[in-house]
C-alpha positions in Angstrom: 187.3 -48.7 107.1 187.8 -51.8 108.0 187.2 -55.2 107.8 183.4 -55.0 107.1 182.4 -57.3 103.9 179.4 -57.2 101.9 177.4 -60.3 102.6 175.4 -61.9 99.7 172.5 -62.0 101.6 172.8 -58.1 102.4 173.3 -56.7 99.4 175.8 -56.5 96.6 177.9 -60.1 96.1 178.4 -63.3 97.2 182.2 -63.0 98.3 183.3 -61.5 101.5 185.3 -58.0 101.2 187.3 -56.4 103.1 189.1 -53.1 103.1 193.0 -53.4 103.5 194.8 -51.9 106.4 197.8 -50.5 107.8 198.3 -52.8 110.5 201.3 -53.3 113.3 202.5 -57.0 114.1 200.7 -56.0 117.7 197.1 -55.0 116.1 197.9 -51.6 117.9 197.0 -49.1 114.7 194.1 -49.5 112.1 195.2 -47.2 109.4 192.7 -47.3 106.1 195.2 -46.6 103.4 197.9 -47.7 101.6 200.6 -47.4 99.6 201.6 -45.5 96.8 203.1 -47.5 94.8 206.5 -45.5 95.3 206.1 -44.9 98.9 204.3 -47.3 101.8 204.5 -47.7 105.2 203.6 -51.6 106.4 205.1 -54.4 107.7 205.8 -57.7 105.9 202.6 -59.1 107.5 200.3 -56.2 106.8 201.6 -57.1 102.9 199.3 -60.1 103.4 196.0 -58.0 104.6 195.0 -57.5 101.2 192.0 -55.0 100.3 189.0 -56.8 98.4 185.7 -54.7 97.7 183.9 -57.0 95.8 180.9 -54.8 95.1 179.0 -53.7 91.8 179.5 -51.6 88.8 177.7 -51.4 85.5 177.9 -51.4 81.5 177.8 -47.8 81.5 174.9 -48.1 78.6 172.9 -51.0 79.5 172.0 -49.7 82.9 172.2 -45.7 82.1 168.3 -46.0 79.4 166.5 -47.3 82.2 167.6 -46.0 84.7 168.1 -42.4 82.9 164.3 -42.1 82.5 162.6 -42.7 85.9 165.8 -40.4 87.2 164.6 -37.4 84.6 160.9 -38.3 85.4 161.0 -38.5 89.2 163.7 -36.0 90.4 163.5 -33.0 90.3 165.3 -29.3 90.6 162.0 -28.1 92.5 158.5 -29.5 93.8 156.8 -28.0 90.2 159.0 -29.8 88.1 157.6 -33.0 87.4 154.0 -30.9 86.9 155.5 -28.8 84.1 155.4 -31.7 82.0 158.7 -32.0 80.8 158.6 -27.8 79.5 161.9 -26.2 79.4 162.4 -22.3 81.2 162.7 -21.2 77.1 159.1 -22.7 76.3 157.3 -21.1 79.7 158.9 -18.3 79.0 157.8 -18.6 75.1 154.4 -19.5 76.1 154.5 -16.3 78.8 155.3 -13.6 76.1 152.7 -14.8 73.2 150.1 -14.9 75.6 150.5 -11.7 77.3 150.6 -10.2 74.1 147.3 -11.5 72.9 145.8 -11.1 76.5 146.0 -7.5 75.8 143.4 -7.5 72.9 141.5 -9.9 75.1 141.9 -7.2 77.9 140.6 -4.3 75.9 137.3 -6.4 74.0 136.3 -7.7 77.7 133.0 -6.3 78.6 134.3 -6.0 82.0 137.5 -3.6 81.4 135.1 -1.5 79.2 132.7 -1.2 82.2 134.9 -0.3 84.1 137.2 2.4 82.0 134.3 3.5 80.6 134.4 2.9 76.7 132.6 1.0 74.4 133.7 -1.4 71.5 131.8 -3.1 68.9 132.1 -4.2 65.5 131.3 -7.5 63.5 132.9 -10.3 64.5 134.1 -8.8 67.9 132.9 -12.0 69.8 134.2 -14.5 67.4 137.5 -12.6 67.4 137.4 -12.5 71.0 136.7 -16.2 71.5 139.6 -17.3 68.8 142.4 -15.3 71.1 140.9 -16.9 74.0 141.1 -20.4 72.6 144.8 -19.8 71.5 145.2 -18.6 75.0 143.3 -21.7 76.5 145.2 -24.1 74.6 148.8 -22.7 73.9 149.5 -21.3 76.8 147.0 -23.6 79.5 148.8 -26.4 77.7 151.5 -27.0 80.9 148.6 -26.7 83.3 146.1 -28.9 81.5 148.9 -32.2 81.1 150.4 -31.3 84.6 146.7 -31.6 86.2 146.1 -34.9 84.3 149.3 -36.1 85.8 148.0 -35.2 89.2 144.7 -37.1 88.5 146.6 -40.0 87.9 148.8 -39.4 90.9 145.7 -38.8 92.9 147.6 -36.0 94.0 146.1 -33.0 93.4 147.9 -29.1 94.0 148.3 -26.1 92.1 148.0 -27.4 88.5 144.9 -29.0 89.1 143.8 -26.1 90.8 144.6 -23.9 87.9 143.2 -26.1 85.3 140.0 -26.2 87.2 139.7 -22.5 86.6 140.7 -22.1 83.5 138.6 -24.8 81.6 135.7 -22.9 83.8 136.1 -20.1 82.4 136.6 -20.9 79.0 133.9 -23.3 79.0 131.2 -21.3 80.8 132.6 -17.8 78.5 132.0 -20.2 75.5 128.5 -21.2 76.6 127.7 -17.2 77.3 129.4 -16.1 73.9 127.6 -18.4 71.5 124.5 -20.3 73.3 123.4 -19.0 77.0 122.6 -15.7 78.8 125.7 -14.2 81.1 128.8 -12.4 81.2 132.0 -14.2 80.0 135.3 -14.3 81.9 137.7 -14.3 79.2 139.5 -11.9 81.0 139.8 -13.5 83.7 141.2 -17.0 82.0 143.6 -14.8 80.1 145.0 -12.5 83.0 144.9 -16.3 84.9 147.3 -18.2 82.6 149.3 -15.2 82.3 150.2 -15.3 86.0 150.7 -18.6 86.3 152.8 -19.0 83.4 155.0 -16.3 85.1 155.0 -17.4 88.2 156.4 -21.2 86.8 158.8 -19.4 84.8 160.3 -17.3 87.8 160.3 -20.5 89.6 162.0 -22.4 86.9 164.5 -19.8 86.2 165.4 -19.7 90.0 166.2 -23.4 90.0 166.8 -23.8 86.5 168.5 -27.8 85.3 167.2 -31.1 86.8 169.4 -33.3 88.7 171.7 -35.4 86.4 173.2 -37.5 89.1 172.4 -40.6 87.0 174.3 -39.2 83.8 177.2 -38.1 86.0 177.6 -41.7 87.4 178.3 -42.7 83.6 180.0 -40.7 83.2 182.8 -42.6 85.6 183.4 -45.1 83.1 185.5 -45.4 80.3 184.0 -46.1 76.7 187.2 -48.0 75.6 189.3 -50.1 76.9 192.7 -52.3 76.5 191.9 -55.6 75.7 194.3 -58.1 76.0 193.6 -61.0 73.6 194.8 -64.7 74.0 197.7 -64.1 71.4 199.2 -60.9 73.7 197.8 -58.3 70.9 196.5 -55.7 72.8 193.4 -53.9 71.0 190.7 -51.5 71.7 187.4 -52.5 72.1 184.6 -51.1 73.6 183.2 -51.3 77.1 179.9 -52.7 76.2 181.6 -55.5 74.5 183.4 -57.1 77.3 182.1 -60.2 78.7 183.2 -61.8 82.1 186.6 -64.3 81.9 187.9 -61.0 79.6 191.5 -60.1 80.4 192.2 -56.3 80.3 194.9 -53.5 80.7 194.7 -50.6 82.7 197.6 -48.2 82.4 198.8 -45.7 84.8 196.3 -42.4 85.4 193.0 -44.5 83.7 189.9 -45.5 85.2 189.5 -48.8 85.8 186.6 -50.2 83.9 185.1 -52.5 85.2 185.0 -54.5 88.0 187.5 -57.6 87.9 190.1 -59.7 89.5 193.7 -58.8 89.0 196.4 -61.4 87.7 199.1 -59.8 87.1 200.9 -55.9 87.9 201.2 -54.0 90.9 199.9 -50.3 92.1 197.8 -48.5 93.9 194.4 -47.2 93.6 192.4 -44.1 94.3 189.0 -45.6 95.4 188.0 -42.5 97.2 184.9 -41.2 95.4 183.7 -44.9 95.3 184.5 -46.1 99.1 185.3 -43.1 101.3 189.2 -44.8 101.6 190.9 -41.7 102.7 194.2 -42.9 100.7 195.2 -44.8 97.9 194.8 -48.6 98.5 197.7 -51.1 96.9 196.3 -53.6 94.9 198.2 -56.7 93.2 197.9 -60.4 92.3 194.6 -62.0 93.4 193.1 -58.4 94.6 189.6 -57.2 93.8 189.8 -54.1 91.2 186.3 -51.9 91.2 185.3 -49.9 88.2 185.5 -46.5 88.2 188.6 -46.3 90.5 191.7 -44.6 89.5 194.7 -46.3 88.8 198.0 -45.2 90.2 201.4 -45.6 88.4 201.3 -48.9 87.8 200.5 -51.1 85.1 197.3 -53.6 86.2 196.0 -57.2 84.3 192.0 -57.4 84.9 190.4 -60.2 84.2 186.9 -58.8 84.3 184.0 -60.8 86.8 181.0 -58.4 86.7 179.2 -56.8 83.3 176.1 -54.7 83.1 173.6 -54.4 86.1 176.0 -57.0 88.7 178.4 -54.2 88.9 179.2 -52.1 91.3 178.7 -48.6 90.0 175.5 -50.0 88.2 174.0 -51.0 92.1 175.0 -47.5 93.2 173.0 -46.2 90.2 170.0 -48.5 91.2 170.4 -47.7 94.8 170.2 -43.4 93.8 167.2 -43.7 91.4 165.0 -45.5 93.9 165.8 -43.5 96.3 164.9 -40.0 94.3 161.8 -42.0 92.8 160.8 -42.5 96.9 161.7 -38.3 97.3 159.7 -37.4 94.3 157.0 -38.4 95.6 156.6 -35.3 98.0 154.5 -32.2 97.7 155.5 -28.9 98.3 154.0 -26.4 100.3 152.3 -24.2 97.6 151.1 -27.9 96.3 149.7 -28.7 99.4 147.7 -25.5 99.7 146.8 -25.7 96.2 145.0 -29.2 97.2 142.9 -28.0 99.9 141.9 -24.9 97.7 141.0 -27.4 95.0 138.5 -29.0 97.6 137.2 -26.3 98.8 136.9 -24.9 95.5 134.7 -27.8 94.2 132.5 -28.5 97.2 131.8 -24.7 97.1 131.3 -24.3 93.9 128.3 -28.1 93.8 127.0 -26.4 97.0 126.6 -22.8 95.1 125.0 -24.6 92.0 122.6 -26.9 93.8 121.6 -24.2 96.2 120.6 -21.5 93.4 119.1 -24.2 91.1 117.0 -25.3 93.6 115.5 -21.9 94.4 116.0 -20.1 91.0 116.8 -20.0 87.3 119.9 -22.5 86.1 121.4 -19.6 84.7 122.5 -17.5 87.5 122.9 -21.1 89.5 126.1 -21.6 87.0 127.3 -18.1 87.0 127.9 -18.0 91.1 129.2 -21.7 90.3 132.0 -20.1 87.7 132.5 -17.0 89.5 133.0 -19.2 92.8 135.7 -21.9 90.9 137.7 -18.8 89.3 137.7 -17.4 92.7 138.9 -20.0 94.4 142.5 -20.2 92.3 143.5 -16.2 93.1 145.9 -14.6 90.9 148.2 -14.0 93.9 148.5 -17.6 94.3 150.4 -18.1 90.8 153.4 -15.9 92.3 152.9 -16.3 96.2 155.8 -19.2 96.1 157.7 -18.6 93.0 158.5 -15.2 94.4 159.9 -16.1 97.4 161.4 -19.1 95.4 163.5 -16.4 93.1 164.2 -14.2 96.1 165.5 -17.1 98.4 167.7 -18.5 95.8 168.9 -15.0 94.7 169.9 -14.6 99.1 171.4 -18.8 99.1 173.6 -17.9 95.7 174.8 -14.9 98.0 175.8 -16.7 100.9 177.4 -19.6 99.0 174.6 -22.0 98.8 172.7 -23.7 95.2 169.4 -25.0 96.0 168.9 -27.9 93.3 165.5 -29.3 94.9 163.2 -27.1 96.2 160.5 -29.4 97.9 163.3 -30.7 100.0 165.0 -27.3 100.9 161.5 -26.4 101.6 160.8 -28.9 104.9 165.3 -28.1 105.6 163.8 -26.1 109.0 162.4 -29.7 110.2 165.7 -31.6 110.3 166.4 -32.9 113.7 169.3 -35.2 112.8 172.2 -34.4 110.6 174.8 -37.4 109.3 178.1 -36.3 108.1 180.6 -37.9 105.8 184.2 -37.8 107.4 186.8 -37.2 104.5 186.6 -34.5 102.6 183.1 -32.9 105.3 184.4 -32.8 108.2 188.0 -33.1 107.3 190.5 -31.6 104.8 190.7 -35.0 103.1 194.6 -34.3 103.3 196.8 -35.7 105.7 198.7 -32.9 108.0 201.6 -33.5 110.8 199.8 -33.4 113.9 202.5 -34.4 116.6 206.6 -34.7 116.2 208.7 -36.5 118.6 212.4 -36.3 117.9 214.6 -38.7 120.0 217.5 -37.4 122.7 220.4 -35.4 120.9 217.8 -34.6 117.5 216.2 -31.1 117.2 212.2 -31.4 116.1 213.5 -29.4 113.2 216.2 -31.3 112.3 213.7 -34.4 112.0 211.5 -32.6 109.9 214.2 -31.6 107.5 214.9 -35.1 107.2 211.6 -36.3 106.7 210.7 -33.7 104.6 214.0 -33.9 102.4 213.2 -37.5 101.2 209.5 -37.3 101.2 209.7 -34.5 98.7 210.6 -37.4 96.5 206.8 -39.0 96.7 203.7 -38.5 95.4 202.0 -40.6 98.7 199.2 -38.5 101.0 201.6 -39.3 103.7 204.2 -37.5 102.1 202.3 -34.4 100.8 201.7 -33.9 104.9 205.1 -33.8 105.6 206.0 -31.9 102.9 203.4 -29.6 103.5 204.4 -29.4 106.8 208.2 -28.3 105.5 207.0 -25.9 103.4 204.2 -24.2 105.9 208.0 -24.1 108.3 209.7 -22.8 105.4 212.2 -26.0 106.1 216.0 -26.4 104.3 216.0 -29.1 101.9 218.5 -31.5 101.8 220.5 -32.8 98.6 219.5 -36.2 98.5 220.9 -38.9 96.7 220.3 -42.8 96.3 216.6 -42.5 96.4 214.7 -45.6 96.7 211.6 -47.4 97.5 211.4 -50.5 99.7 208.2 -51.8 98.8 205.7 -52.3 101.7 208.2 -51.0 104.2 208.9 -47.0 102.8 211.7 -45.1 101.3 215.4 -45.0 101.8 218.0 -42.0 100.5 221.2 -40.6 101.1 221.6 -37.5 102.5 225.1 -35.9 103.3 226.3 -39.7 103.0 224.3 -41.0 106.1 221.4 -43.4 105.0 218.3 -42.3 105.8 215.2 -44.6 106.1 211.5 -43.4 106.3 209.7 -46.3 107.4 206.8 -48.2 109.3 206.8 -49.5 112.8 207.1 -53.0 111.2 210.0 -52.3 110.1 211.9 -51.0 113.4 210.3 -54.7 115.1 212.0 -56.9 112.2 215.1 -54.8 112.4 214.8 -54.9 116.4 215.1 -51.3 116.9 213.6 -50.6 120.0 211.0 -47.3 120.0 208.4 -46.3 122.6 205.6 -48.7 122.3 203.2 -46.8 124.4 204.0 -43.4 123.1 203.3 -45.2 119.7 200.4 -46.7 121.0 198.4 -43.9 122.2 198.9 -41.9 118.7 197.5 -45.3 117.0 194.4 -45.1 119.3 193.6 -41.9 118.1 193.6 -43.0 114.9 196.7 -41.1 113.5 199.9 -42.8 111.1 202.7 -42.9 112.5 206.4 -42.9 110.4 209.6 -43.3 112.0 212.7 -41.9 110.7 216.1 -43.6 111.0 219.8 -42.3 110.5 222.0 -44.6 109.9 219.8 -47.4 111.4 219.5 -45.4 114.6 216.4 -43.7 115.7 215.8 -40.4 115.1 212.0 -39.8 115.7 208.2 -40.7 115.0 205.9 -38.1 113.5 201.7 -38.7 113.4 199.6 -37.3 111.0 195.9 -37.2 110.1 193.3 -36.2 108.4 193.1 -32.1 109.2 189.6 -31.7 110.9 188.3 -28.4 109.2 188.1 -25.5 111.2 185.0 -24.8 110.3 183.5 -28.1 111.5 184.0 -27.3 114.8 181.2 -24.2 114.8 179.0 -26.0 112.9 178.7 -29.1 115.2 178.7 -26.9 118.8 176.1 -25.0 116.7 173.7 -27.5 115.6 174.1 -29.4 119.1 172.7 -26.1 120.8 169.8 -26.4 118.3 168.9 -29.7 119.7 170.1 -31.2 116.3 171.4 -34.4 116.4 175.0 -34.6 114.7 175.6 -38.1 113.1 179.4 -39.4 111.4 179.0 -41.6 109.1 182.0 -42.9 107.3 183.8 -45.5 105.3 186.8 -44.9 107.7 187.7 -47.6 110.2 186.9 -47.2 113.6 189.7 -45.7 115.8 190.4 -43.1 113.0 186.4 -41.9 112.8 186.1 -42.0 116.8 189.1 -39.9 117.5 187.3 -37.1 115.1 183.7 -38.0 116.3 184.9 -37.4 120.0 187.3 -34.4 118.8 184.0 -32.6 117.4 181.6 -33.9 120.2 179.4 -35.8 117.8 176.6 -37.2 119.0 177.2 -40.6 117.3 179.6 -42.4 115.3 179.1 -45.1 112.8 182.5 -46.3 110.8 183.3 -48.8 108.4 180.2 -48.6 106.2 179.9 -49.2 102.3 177.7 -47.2 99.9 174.9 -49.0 100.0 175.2 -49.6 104.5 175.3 -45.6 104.3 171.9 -45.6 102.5 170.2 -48.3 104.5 171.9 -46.3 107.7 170.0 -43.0 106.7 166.8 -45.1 106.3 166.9 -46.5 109.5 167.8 -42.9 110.9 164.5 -41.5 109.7 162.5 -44.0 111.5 160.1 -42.5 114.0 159.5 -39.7 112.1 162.9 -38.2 112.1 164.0 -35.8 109.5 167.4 -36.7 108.5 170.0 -34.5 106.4 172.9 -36.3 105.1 176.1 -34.1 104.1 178.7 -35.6 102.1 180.6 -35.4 98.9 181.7 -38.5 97.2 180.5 -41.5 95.1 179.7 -43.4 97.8 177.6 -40.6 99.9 175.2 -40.2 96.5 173.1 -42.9 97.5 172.4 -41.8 101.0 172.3 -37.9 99.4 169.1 -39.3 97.5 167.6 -41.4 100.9 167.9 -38.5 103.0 164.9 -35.8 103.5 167.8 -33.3 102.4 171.0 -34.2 100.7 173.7 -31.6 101.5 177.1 -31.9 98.8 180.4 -30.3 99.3 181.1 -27.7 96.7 184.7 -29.0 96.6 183.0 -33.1 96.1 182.6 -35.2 92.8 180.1 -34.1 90.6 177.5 -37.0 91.3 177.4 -35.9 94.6 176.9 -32.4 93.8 174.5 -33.5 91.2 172.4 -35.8 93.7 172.0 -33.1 96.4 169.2 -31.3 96.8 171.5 -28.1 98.5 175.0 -27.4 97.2 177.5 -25.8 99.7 179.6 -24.0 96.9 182.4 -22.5 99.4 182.7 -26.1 100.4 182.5 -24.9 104.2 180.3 -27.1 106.6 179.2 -24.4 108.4 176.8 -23.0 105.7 175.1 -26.0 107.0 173.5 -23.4 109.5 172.9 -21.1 106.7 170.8 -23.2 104.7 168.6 -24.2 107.8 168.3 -20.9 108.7 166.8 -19.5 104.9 164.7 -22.3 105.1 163.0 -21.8 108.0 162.9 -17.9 107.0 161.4 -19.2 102.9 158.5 -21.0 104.9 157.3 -18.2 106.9 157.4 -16.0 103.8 155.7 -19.0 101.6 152.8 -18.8 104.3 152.6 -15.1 104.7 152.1 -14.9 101.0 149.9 -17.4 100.8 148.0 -16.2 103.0 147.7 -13.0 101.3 147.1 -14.7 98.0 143.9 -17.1 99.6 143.2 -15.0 102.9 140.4 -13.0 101.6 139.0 -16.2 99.8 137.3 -16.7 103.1 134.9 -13.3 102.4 135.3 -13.8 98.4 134.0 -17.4 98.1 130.7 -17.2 100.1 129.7 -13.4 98.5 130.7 -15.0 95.4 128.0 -17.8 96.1 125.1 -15.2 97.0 125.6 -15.5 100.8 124.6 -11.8 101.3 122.8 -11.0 97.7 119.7 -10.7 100.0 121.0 -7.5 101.4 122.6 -6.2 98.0 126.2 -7.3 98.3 127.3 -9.7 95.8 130.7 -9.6 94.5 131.5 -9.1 90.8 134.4 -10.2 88.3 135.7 -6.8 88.6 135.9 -6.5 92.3 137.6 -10.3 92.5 139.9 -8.7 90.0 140.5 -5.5 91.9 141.2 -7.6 95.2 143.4 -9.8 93.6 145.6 -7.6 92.1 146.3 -6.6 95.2 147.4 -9.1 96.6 149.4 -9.9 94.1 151.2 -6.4 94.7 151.6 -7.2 98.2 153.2 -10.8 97.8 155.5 -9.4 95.3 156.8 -6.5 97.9 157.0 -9.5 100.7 158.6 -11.6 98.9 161.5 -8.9 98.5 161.5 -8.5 102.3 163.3 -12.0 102.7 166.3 -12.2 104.9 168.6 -15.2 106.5 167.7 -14.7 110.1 
C-alpha cells in the first residue's frame, strides 16, 4: 500500500501519489483502506493523509482500434493461432468436411488405392476429373496452410504450417507435372489424405481452446460511454465519454464508474479502487483528491474536473502496458512448432541432396520422384494430430480438475516455472476482512463485546463491518435493538443500545478523548498488519478486536508444496508493508515485495525472469493483468475480474490457489505425451527418409507411396490411443 508514488521519470505522470492510510498519531499501524462513507475508523490527523493515485486511463475508443488489433493479431488461445490466419473453429471445420468428402473420389481414382485393392478404373476424362478435385482440395482446403506458411516466411519462423505447405504444393505440383506433361506416378492421394489430417488436427486443437483472449476489449469495457456533465450554467447533461476534454467538470453519482481520471472539487465518499490498485478496501476520497477512471463510486455524490483524456490515462497505460506485453509472448513457438522446423530442414536438405545425387548419376525423372516422395515423407500424417490430440485430451482432464487453459504455448513450457509471484487480496487471501483476535476488558465477556460490536456494525456497509458481522452471525450472536444510529465521520459510529451510548471507533479517537488502552497490546496487532476497533460503553472501555484479510486455507498447501518443489514463491502486492509481511511470513514465502502499482508489478515480473528464470504470476485484478501478460505463465483466479481472467493464459475456475499444483503437474504430463507422440509420428522418418531417397535401391528395397501410407497410418492410430492415455500425475 503505501506511500509509494509514480515518479514522472518512471512511468505514468508527473505528480507524486500516494495511497491513503489508516494511520495512529504514533505511526504504530499502516492500514491500506478507508472509510466507507458511513462507517471509518481514523484519527483527525489520518483525515489529512489523503489518497492520490495519479496514474493513467484512456478514451475508451481512441485507444481500444489500435490497440484492439495487435492484441487480436499477437495473442493468442494457443501456439497455432496466429498461423490459422485469422480462421474461425466453423471454417476449419467447414473446410474439414468438403474436403474429406471429395478426398474420397480422390481416394478411389488414385492409381495407388487401386494397386493396392486390386481394381481398375478408367474412363474419359478420369485424370482431368481427378486433377479438378485435387485443385479444389489444394486450394480450399490448403488455403490456412498456404497463408499461415507465408506468415512464417515473413516471421522467419518456420514450424508446422510451413512444413505442411511444403508437402502439399509438392505434391500437387509434381502430380500436376505427372498428370498432364512428365512420366511418374502422381500423389494426389497423398495431398488429399495430407490436408485432411491437418485440417482435423487444427480443428481439434481449435475446438479444445476455442476464443482468443479479449483482455483488451474487457479493459473497455471498464468505462462508461456517458457521462454527467456539469456545464458552467449548473445544467447537468449527458454527453459522451469521447467528448470530454480536460478542465471538464463532471458528476458521478453513487454506484457509477468513475470515468475518467480527474481532480475532485466538490462531494465526499468513498471509492472501490480494488480491481485497479490491489487497495484491499474502499479508499475515501474528497476535496483536492485524485479520482481514477474505472473506480467505483461509493454512496456519495463526487464533482470531477477531468485532467487526463485518451492515451495519458490510466486505464489506457494499463492497456498499453498488456498489449506489449502479449505482443513480446506471441512471439513464442510451441513444441509441435519447434519440431515442425527442424523437420522442415531436414526435409529440404534431404530432399536437394536426393535430387542432386540421382541427377548426377541418372535420368531427371526418377531424380524428382525420390525428391517428392522424400518432401511428402518428411511431413507424416501422424504429425497433423501428434499435438492436437493431446491438446483436446489435456484440456478435456484441466476442465475436470477445475482449470481453462486459454494459451497453450505458455501452458505448454508451465513444467519449467521455477518462481511463482502471487497477488495478495483476493490469491492468497479471502479479500474479506474476518475477526482474528478479541480482547474484552476486566468485568466484559468476549461475547458480550461482540454482541456489541456486532449490534451496531450491522448498521454498515464497511469491509470492517461485514467481518464483524460475519463474525456474529458464524457465533450465531443476539442482536441488540439499537437506536440513535450515527456516523462520526473519520472517527466511526455511535448508537444507542438499551440507553447506554455505544461508540465503535479508532485508536485516535480513545488518544483525543484520553482514554487510556494498552499501547503495546495494540501495538503488536498493528505490526502484524491487522485493524484494530475499539468499543466504548458509555465512554468507558470495553474492548479492542483485530481483523484481517482471511488467508485462504488452501494457500497454505500450495506454498509448503511448491517450496518442496524447489519453486520459488514470490508476493507481490499493492498492500503496504506490515500488512503483506505478516501474510508473506504467515505462509513462509520466500520473498515479499509490497506497495507496488500496476505497471511496478509488470516491470517486477520482468526483472524476475532475468537469468533465465521462468516466472508464473497468479493474480486476479485490473492491476495484476499487466504482469499476467509479462509473465511466462499468467495464472487468474476464477473468482477475479474478467480482464484478468481474460489475460491469463490458465484460468483456476474453483478459484483455489492450490490447483496451482495441478496445472504444473498436467503440464509436465502434456509434454511427455507431446514427445512420445511425436516421436511416433517422425520416429520412423529416420528409416523412411533415406529408403525414400534410394539409400538401399541397390539391394531392392526402396520404399513406395503405399508403404509410407501404410506406416503412417499407423502411427497415426497409435498417437491417437496415447493421447487418450493422459493422466495428471
Amino acid at each position: 500500500m503505501g506511500n509509494k508514488g509514480i515518479d514522472s521519470k518512471n512511468h505514468f505522470d508527473d505528480e507524486h501519489s500516494r495511497h491513503n492510510h489508516y494511520e495512529s498519531d504514533n505511526n504504530e499501524h499502516v492500514h491500506h483502506g478507508h472509510k466507507h462513507n458511513e462507517h471509518v475508523y481514523m484519527t483527525e490527523n489520518e483525515q489529512h493523509n489523503d489518497h492520490q493515485h495519479t496514474t493513467p486511463e484512456k478514451n475508451h475508443h481512441e485507444h481500444t482500434e489500435r490497440s484492439h488489433h495487435s492484441h487480436n493479431h499477437n495473442h493468442s488461445s494457443h501456439e497455432g493461432h496466429d498461423k490459422h490466419h485469422g480462421h474461425s473453429i466453423a471454417e476449419f471445420k467447414k473446410r474439414f468436411w468438403v474436403s474429406l468428402v471429395l478426398t474420397i473420389p480422390i481416394s478411389y481414382l488414385s492409381m495407388m488405392i487401386q494397386m493396392l485393392f486390386g481394381y481398375h478404373v478408367e474412363f474419359p476424362g478420369d485424370t482431368f476429373l481427378l486433377f479438378l478435385l485435387s485443385t479444389i482440395v489444394f486450394f480450399y482446403g490448403g488455403k490456412p496452410f498456404l497463408f499461415g506458411a507465408w506468415s512464417e516466411i515473413k516471421d522467419r519462423a518456420p514450424g508446422m504450417m510451413l512444413l505442411i505447405s511444403l508437402a502439399i504444393v509438392t505434391a500437387y505440383v509434381y502430380s500436376t507435372l505427372t498428370a498432364f506433361f512428365i512420366e511418374g506416378s502422381d500423389f494426389y492421394f497423398e495431398l488429399a489424405t495430407l490436408i485432411v489430417i491437418m485440417l482435423l488436427g487444427h480443428w481439434i486443437e481449435m475446438k479444445s481452446i476455442s476464443g482468443a483472449s479479449k483482455a483488451l476489449e474487457e479493459l473497455i469495457k471498464l468505462m462508461p460511454k456517458e457521462v454527467h456533465k456539469l456545464e458552467i450554467e449548473g445544467n447537468i447533461v449527458e454527453i459522451s465519454v469521447e467528448d470530454l476534454k480536460p478542465g471538464d467538470q463532471i458528476l458521478v453519482k453513487p454506484g457509477e464508474k468513475i470515468p475518467l481520471d480527474g481532480i475532485i472539487f466538490e462531494g465526499h465518499s468513498t471509492v472501490d479502487e480494488s480491481m485497479l490498485t490491489g487497495e484491499s478496501i474502499p479508499v475515501e476520497k474528497t476535496i483536492g483528491m485524485e479520482a481514477i477512471g474505472g473506480a467505483i463510486n461509493g454512496d456519495g455524490v463526487l464533482k470531477i474536473t477531468v485532467r487526463k483524456t485518451g492515451s495519458d490515462t490510466y486505464l489506457a497505460k494499463v492497456i498499453q502496458l498488456v498489449s506489449e506485453a502479449q505482443k513480446t509472448k506471441s512471439k513464442a513457438q510451441g513444441f509441435a512448432d519447434t519440431a515442425a522446423k527442424w523437420l522442415f530442414y531436414v526435409a529440404v536438405v534431404s530432399g536437394i541432396i536426393t535430387l542432386a545425387h540421382w541427377w548426377i548419376i541418372g535420368d531427371f525423372d526418377i531424380a524428382l520422384e525420390r525428391m517428392v516422395t522424400v518432401l511428402i515423407i518428411a511431413c507424416p500424417h501422424a504429425l497433423g494430430l501428434a499435438t492436437p490430440l493431446v491438446a483436446s485430451r489435456s484440456t478435456s482432464l484441466a476442465a475436470k480438475n477445475g482449470l481453462l487453459i486459454r494459451n497453450r504455448t505458455s501452458f505448454e513450457s508451465a513444467f519449467k516455472i521455477n518462481r511463482i509471484v502471487f497477488d495478495k487480496t483476493g490469491t492468497l487471501t479471502e479479500g474479506n476482512f474476518g475477526v482474528t483476535d478479541v480482547y474484552p476488558n476486566k468485568g466484559v465477556s468476549e461475547e458480550e463485546l461482540l454482541k456489541l460490536a456486532y449490534s451496531v456494525e450491522i448498521q454498515s456497509e464497511h469491509p470492517i463491518a461485514k467481518g464483524i458481522v460475519k463474525e456474529g452471525k458464524d457465533r450465531k450472536l443476539e442482536i441488540y435493538e439499537v437506536n440513535d444510529y450515527q456516523n462520526l465521520t473519520g472517527k466511526g459510529l455511535v448508537a444507542k443500545i438499551n440507553g447506554s451510548e455505544i461508540a465503535v471507533v479508532s485508536p485516535g479517537v480513545l488518544r483525543a478523548n484520553q482514554i487510556s488502552f494498552d499501547e503495546q497490546k495494540y501495538e503488536n496487532l498493528a505490526q502484524q498488519g491487522k485493524t484494530v476497533i475499539f468499543v466504548l460503553k458509555d465512554s468507558v472501555l470495553q474492548g479492542m478486536i483485530a481483523l484481517a484479510d482471511i488467508i485462504r486455507e488452501s494457500s497454505y498447501k500450495v506454498i509448503k508444496e511448491l517450496s518442496e518443489l524447489g519453486i520459488e514463491t514470490v508476493m507481490m502486492t499493492g498492500d503496504n508493508s506490515r500488512v503483506a509481511h505478516y501474510v508473506g511470513e504467515k505462509l513462509g514465502m520466500t520473498k515479499v515485495i509490497a506497495e507496488v502499482l500496476p505497471h511496478e508489478k509488470s516491470d517486477n515480473v520482468s526483472t524476475l525472469k532475468e537469468g533465465g528464470k521462468k516466472v508464473a504470476m497468479v493474480g486476479d485484478g485490473v492491476n495484476d493483468a499487466p504482469a499476467l501478460a509479462e509473465a511466462d505463465l499468467g495464472i487468474a483466479i476464477g473468482a477475479g475480474t474478467d480482464v484478468a481472467i481474460e489475460t491469463a493464459d490458465v484460468v483456476l475456475v474453483n478459484s483455489k490457489p492450490v490447483d496451482i499444483l495441478s496445472t504444473l503437474k498436467l503440464s509436465k504430463a502434456s509434454r511427455r505425451k507431446m514427445v512420445q507422440n511425436l516421436i511416433w509420428a517422425t520416429g520412423y522418418n529416420i528409416i523412411a527418409i533415406p529408403l525414400a531417397a534410394g539409400v538401399l535401391i541397390s539391394v531392392g528395397i526402396v520404399i513406395t507411396p503405399a508403404i509410407g501410407a501404410a506406416v503412417m497410418s499407423l502411427s497415426t492410430i497409435i498417437c491417437a490411443v496415447n493421447a487418450q492415455l493422459l493422466r495428471i500425475d
